[in-house]
Structure formats: structure tokens, C-alpha cells
Phi, psi and omega in degrees: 000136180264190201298314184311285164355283157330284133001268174313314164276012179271297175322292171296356174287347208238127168309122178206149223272171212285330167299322210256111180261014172192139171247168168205162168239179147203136228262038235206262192192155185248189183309346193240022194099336163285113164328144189203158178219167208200109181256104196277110157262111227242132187239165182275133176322129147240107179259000160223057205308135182287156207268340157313295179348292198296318188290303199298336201250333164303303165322293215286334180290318195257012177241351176284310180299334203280302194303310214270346205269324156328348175250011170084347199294165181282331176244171197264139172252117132343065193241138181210137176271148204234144177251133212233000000 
């Protein structure tokens, strides 16, 4: 399994809430030179979002940064929510 792999099964392996309606990565180098991977999480525009919302997808960020830095990987992640 490559890393990239890993990466994705790791990711789908993880519960996520009913808001975030699609992921993606890419894949590349970051501003400073390291591999990197930038875990795209794509939610519908809120502009005034409940403050559980704000909790869930916050929560949902920090288990994902957490799952993959637990793996040791080569490259650094990135997860971020993209508003669609």
C-alpha cells in the first residue's frame, strides 16, 4: 500500500458528520518544501453556522490531524474545510 493510500484509508476509516459532503486531497510539496498532503473537506456555504456545527467540524479536523500525524508519515497534513 502506498502512503497515498494510507492517507485515504485512514481518512475513510473516520466518521464524519453528516455536513461535510465530499473529501479530497492533493498531494504535492508545501510553501516550505516538505511533502505534504492538504485534506480537502467540502461543506455547503453557512454563514451563520450553530455553535455544535462549529464543534463538530472542528472535532472532525482534529481527528483526522491527529489519525494521520499517528501514522508517522512522510508527509505533513494539512486538513481543511473548503465551503462549496
Amino acid at each position: 500500500m502506498t502512503e497515498e493510500d494510507l492517507i485515504k484509508k485512514t481518512v475513510k476509516g473516520i466518521r464524519l458528520p453528516v455536513e461535510i459532503t465530499s473529501v479530497d486531497y492533493a498531494f504535492d510539496e508545501d510553501s516550505t518544501g516538505i511533502p505534504a498532503v492538504w485534506v480537502n473537506l467540502h461543506v455547503a456555504v453557512d454563514n451563520k453556522p450553530s455553535n455544535e456545527k462549529v464543534r463538530r467540524l472542528s472535532d472532525t479536523l482534529k481527528v483526522i490531524s491527529r489519525s494521520l500525524l499517528d501514522k508517522n508519515l512522510s508527509r505533513w497534513p494539512y486538513v481543511r474545510l473548503v465551503a462549496d
